[in-house]
C-alpha positions as CSV (number, residue, x, y, z in Angstrom):
1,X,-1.9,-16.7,26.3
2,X,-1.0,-14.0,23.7
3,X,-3.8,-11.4,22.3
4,X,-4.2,-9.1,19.5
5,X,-4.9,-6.0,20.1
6,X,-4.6,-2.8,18.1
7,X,-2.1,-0.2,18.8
8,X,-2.5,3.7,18.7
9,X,1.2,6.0,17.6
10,X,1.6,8.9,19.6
11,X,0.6,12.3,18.1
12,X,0.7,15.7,19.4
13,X,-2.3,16.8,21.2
14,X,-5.5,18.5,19.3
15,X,-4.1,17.1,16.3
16,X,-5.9,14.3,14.2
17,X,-5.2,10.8,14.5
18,X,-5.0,8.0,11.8
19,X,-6.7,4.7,12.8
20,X,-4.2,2.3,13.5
21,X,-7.2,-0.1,14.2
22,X,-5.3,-2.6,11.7
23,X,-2.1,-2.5,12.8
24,X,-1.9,-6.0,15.0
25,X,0.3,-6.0,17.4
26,X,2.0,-9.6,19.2
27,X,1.3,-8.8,23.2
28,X,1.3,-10.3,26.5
29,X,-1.0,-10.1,28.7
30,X,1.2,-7.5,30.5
31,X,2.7,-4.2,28.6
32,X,6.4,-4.4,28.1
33,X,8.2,-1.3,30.0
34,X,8.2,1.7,28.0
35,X,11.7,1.8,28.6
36,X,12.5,-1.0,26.9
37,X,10.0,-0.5,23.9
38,X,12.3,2.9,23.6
39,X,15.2,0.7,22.9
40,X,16.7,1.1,26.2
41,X,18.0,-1.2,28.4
42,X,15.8,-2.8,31.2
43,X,14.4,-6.2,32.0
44,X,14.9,-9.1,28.8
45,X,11.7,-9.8,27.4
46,X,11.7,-13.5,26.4
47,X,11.3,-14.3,22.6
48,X,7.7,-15.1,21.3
49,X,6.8,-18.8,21.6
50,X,5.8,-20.0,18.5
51,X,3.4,-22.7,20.1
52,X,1.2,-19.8,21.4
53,X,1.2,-17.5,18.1
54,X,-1.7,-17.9,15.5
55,X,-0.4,-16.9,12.0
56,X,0.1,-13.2,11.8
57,X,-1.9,-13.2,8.7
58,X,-5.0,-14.3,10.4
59,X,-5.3,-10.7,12.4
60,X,-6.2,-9.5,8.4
61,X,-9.0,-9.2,6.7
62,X,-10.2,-7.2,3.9
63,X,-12.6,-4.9,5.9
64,X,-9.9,-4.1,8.7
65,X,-7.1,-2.9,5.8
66,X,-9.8,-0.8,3.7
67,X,-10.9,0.7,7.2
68,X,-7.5,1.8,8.2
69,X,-6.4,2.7,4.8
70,X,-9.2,5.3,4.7
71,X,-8.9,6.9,8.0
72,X,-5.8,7.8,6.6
73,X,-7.7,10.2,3.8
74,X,-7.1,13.7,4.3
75,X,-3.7,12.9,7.3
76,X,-1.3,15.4,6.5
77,X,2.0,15.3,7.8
78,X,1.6,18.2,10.3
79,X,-0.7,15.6,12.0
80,X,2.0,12.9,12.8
81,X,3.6,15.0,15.2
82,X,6.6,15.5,13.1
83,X,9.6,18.2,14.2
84,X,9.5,21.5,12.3
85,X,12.9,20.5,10.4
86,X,11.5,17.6,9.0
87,X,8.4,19.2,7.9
88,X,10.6,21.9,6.5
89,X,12.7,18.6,4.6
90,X,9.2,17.6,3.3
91,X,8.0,20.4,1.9
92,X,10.9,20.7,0.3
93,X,10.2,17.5,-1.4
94,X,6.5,18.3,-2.3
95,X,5.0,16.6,-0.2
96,X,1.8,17.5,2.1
97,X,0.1,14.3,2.3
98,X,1.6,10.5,3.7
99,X,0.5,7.4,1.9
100,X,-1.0,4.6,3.7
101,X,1.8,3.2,5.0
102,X,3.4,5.8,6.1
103,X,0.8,7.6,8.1
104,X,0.2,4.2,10.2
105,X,4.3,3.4,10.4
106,X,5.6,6.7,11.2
107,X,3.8,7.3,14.8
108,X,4.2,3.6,15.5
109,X,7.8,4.1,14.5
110,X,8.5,7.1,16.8
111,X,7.1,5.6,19.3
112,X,9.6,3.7,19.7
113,X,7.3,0.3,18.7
114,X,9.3,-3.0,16.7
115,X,7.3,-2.9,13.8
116,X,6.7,-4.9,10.4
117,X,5.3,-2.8,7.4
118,X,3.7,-4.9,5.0
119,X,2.8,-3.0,1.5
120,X,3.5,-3.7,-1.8
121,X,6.1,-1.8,-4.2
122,X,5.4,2.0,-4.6
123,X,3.5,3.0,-1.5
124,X,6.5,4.7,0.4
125,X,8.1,2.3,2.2
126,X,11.2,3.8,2.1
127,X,9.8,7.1,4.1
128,X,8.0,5.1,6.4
129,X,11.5,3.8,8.1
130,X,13.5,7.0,7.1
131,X,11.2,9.9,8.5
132,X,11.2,8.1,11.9
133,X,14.9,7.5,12.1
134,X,15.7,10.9,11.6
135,X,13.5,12.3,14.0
136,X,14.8,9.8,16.6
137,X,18.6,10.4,15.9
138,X,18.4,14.4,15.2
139,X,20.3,15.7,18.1
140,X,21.5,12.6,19.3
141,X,24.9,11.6,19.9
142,X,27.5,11.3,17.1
143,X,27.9,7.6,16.8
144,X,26.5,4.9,14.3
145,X,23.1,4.7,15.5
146,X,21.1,3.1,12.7
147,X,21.8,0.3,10.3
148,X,19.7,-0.4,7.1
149,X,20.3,-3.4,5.4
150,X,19.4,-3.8,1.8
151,X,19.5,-7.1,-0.7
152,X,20.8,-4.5,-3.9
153,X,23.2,-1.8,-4.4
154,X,20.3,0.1,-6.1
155,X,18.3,0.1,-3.5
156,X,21.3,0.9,-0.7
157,X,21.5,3.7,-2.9
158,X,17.8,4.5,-2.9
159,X,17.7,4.6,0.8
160,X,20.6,6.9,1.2
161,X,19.1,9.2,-1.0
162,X,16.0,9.2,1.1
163,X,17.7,9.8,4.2
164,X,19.6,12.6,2.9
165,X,16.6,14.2,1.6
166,X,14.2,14.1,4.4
167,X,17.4,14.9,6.7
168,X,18.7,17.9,5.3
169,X,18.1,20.0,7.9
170,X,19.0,17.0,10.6
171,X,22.8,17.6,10.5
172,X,22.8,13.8,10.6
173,X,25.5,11.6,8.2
174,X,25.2,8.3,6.4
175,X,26.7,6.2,4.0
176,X,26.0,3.5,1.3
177,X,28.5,0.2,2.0
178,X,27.7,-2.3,-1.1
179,X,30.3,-4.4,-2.9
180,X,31.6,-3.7,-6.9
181,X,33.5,-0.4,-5.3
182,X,37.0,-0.2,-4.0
183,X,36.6,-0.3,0.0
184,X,38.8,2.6,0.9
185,X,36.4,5.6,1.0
186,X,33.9,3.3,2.7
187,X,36.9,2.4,5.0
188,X,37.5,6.1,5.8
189,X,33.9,7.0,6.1
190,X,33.3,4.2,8.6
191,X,36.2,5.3,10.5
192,X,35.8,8.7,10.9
193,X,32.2,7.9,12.2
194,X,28.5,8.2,10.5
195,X,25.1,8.4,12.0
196,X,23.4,5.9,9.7
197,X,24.9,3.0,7.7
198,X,23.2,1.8,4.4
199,X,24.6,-1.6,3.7
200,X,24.2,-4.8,1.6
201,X,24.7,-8.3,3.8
202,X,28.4,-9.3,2.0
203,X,29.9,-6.0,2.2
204,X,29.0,-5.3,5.7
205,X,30.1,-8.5,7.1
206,X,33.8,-7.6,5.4
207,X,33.8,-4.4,7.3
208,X,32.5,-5.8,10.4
209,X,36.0,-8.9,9.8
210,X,38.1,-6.2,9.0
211,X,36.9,-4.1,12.5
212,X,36.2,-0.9,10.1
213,X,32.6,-0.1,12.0
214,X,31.0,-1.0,15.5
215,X,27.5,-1.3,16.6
216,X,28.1,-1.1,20.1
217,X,25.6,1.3,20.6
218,X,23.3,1.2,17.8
219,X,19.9,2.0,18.7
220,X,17.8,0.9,15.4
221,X,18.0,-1.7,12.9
222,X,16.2,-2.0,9.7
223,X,15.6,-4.9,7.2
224,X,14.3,-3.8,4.4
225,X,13.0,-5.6,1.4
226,X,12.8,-8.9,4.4
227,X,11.3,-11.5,1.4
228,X,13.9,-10.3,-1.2
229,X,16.8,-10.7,0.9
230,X,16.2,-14.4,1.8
231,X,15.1,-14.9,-1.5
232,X,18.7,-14.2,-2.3
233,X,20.2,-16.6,0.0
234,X,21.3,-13.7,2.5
235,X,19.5,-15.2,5.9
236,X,23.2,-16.6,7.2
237,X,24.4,-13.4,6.6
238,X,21.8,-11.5,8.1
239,X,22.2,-13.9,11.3
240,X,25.9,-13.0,12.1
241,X,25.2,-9.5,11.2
242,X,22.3,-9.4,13.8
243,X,24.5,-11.1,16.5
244,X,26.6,-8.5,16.7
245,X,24.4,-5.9,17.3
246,X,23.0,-4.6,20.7
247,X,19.6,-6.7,21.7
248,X,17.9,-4.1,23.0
249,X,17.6,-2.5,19.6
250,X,14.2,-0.9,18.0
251,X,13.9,-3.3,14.8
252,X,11.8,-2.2,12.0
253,X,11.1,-5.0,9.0
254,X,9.3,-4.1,5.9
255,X,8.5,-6.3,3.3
256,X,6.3,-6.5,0.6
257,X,4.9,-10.0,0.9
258,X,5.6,-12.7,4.1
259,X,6.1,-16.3,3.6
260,X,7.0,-18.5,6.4
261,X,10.3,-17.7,6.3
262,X,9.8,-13.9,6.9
263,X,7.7,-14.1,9.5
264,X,10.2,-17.1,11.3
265,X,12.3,-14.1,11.0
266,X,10.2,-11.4,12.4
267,X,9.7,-14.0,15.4
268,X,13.2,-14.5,15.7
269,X,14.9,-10.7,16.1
270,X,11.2,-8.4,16.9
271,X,10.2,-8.1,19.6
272,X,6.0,-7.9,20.6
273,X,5.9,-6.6,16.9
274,X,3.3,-4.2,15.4
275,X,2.0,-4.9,12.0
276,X,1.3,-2.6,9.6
277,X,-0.3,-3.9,6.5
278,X,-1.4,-1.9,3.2
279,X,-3.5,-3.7,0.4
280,X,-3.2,-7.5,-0.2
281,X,-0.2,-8.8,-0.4
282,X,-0.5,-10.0,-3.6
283,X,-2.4,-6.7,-4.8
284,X,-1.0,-5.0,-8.0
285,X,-1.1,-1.5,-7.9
286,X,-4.5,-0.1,-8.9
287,X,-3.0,2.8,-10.9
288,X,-1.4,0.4,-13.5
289,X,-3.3,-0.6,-16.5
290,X,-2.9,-4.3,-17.8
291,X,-2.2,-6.1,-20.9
292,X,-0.9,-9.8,-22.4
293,X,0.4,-9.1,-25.7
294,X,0.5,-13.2,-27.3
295,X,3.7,-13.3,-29.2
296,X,6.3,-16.3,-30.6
297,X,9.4,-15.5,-28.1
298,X,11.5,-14.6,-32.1
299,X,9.3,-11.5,-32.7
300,X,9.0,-10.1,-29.1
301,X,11.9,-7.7,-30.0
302,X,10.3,-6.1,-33.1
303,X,6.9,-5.5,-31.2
304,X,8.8,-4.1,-28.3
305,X,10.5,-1.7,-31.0
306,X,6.8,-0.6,-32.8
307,X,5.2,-0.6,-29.4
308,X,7.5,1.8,-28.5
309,X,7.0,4.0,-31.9
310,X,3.4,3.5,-32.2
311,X,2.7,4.4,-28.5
312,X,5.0,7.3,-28.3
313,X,6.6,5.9,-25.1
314,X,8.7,7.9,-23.0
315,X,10.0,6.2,-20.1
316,X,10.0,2.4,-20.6
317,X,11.2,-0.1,-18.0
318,X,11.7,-3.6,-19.9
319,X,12.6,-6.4,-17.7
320,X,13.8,-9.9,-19.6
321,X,14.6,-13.4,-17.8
322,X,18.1,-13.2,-18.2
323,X,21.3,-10.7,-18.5
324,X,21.8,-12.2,-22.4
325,X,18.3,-12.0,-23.5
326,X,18.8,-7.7,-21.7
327,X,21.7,-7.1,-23.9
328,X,20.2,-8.5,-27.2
329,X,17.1,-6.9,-26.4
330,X,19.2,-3.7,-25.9
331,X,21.2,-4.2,-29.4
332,X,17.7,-4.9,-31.3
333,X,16.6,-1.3,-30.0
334,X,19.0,0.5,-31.0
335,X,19.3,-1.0,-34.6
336,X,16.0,0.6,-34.5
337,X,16.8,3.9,-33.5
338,X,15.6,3.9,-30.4
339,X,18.2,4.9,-27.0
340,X,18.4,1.8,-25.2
341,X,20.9,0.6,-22.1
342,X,20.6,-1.9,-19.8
343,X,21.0,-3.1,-16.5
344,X,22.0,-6.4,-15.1
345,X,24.5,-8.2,-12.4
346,X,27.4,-8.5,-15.4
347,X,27.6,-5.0,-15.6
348,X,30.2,-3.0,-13.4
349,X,28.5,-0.9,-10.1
350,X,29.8,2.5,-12.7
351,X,28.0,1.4,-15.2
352,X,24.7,0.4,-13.5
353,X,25.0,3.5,-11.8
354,X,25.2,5.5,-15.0
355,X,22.9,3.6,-16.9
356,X,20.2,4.5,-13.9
357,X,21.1,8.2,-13.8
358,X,20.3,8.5,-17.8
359,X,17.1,6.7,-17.7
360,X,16.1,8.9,-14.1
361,X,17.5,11.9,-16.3
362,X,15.3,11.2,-19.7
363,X,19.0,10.7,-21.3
364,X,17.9,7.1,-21.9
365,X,13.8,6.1,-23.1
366,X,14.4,2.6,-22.3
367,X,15.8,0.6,-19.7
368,X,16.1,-3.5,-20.4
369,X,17.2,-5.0,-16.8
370,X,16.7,-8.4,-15.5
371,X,14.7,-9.1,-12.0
372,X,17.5,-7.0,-10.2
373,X,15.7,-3.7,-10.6
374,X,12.3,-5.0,-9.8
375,X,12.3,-3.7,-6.6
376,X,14.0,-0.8,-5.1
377,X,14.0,1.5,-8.2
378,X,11.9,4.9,-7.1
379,X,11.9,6.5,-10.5
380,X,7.9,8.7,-10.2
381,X,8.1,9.1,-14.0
382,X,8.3,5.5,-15.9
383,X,4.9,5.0,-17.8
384,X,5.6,1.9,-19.6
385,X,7.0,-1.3,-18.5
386,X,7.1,-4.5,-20.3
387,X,7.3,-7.8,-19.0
388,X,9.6,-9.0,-22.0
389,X,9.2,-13.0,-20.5
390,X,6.7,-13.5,-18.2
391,X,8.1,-13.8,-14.7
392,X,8.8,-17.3,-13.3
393,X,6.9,-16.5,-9.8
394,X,3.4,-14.7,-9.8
395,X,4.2,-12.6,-7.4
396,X,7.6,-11.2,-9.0
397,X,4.7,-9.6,-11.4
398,X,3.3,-7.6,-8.7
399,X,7.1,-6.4,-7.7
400,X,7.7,-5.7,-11.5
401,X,5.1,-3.7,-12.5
402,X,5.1,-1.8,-9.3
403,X,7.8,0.3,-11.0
404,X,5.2,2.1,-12.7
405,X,2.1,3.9,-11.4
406,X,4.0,4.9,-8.4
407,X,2.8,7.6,-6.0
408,X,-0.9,7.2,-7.3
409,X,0.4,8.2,-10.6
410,X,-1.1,6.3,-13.7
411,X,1.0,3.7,-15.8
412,X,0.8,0.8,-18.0
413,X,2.2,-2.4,-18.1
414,X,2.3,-5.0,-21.3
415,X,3.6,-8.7,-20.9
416,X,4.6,-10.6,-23.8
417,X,3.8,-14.0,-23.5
418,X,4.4,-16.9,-26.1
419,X,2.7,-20.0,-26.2
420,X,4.5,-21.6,-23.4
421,X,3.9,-18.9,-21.0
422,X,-0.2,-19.1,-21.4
423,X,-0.1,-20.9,-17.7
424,X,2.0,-18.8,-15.8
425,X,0.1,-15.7,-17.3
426,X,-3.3,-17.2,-16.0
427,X,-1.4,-18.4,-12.4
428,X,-1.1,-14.3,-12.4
429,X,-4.2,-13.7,-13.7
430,X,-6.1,-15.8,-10.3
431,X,-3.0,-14.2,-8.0
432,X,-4.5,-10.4,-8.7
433,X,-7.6,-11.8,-8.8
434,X,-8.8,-10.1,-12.7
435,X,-8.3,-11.2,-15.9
436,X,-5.9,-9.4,-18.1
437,X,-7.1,-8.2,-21.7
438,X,-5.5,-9.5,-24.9
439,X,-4.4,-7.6,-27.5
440,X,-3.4,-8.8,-30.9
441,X,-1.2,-7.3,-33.0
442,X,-1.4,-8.0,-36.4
443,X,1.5,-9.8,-37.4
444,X,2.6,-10.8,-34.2
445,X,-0.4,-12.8,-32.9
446,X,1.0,-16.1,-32.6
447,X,-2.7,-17.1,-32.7
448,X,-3.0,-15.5,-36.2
């Protein structure tokens, strides 16, 4: 029979240690070889029979998460046993201090240990993969060694970023490979050899028909944003890409929420997993203040346009239903005066890139995009978003709003919602678990 059992990372000697009590790992009664939790090759271990497994979820519980989230008070990264470039690369950042997630994924993480990270949008995900990653491949080999794959080019983007900034002092290479670009300069980069490869499912599987890039010898593969990939129909793609890489792999998943179908993947390509949760799944971040502005769907554009004014808003992430309803939002903005772009799947990769890069640089005050930028944008200083239409699934709220408030910084989020949206409003309401204040505006109230 299988058993839980918690899992300690390892950390330098004399140094303190943050409670991993809540990270659940998958066992057997008997340890796999350490050898082959490295990544390296050595006896097969047979996949997980699903017969034998309890739901993953079960292992959680409300005490257990709070417990281990506040051993990590007062971790700094000198005490995760880091290498003195990295800690150079994060000071160079600002940072002192890990979040949550990352002071229970990094140790796991370079110790070698599969590992699922469960945490909602703007706790540090990103980090918690990249830090470890480096620290494993600085020094190595020059070969392609890692593999990230990513559901958006925003957030292939994202990631690259991250690795070149906590790898500055590494030496190591990557690249972004995402489709709307010519593949030439991906062709060459691939070809001429990287350490880490960045990569949306479509684009990859080109390169890997076209024989631009091997895997023979990666050593780690990451699947990042797990829920939001499948959710965009990328599990066949993610099969064939995963059957070409080497078995004994270290695989690192993070995802922030797991429905069956995550965690049939998790079973299918981990192996003896450790899990990593921070927060509910379906928590909204507790630095973001709520509101439901009621509003008839015709006059949602003018309130967004004297919200805006009234308010004084500086940075203000919009997100509408669809890539239309973006571009007349957009147009209704800037008949007002008021520097608007917008982001959306019609728009070329140049022009979502430079529509990003304005709104990062204060170039642009608001941002109208449709559900493609809920996750994966790491922009510390948006204040405002606003759900223009309330958001078809309750938890695509949680994703959305999770663009502000980031890094325990404080934010706001307003949703618009018109008569027919009451329901899905109060479906989020009982899904975070608190009511959401009203506020009526005076001539906009449909109520009034």
């Amino acid at each position: 029979m299988l058993k839980r059992r918690s899992v300690r990372g390892a950390h330098r000697a004399g140094t303190p240690k943050p409670d991993a009590d809540a990270a659940v790992a998958l066992e057997t009664e008997t340890e796999a070889p350490a050898e082959l939790a490295l990544g390296f090759e050595g006896e097969s271990i047979d996949p997980v029979d699903e017969s034998e497994v309890a739901d993953i979820e079960a292992g959680f519980d409300s005490g257990a998460l709070a417990a281990a989230e506040a051993a990590t008070v007062g971790i700094t990264f000198d005490d995760l046993g880091l290498s003195v470039q990295m800690l150079r690369a994060l000071a160079d950042a600002g940072y002192k201090h890990p979040t949550p997630i990352q002071a229970q994924a990094v140790p796991l993480a370079m110790n070698g240990r599969d590992l699922m990270g469960l945490a909602m949008t703007g706790t540090g995900k990103t980090a918690a993969f990249t830090i470890p990653i480096i620290e494993r491949l600085t020094g190595g080999p020059k070969r392609t060694r890692a593999l990230i794959l990513t559901p958006t080019r925003e957030l292939c983007l994202q990631v690259e970023e991250s690795f070149r900034k906590y790898g500055r002092h590494s030496g190591l290479q990557v690249i972004s490979v995402y489709g709307g670009v010519g593949y030439e300069p991906q062709i060459k980069a691939l070809r001429e050899g990287v350490d880490v490869v960045v990569a949306t499912p479509g684009r990859l599987i080109d390169h890997l028909e076209k024989q631009n890039v091997s895997f023979d010898q990666l050593e780690v593969l990451v699947l990042d944003e797990a829920d939001r990939m499948l959710d965009m129909g990328f599990a066949p793609q993610i099969n064939k890409i995963v059957a070409e890489l080497d078995k004994y792999r270290q695989t690192l998943l993070f995802s922030a929420t797991m429905p069956p179908e995550v965690e049939a993947l998790a079973r299918k390509y981990l192996r003896k997993p450790v899990v990593v949760q921070v927060g509910r799944r379906s928590a909204a971040a507790s630095t973001v203040t709520h509101y439901v502005y009621p509003c008839p769907k015709e006059k949602k554009s003018a309130l967004l346009a004297k919200l805006i004014k009234d308010h004084d808003m500086d940075t203000v992430l919009v997100f509408t239903r669809t890539k239309h309803g973006a571009d007349r939002v957009v147009r209704h903005l800037q008949k007002e005066g008021i520097n608007a772009d917008a982001m959306h799947a019609d728009k070329t990769q140049g022009q979502r890139t430079k529509a990003l890069a304005d709104f990062k640089m204060g170039q642009t005050k608001v941002l109208v995009a449709t559900d493609i930028a809920q996750r994966g944008l790491d922009i510390s200083h948006i204040t405002h978003v606003v759900n223009y239409d309330v958001p078809q699934q309750a938890e695509d709220y949680v994703h959305r709003i999770g663009r502000t408030g980031r890094a325990a910084r404080t934010g706001d989020a307003f949703t618009f919602m018109c008569a027919d949206e009451i329901a899905m409003v109060r479906t989020i309401e009982r899904m975070i678990g608190k009511p959401i204040p009203r506020i009526s505006e005076v001539g906009f109230d449909f109520g009034t």
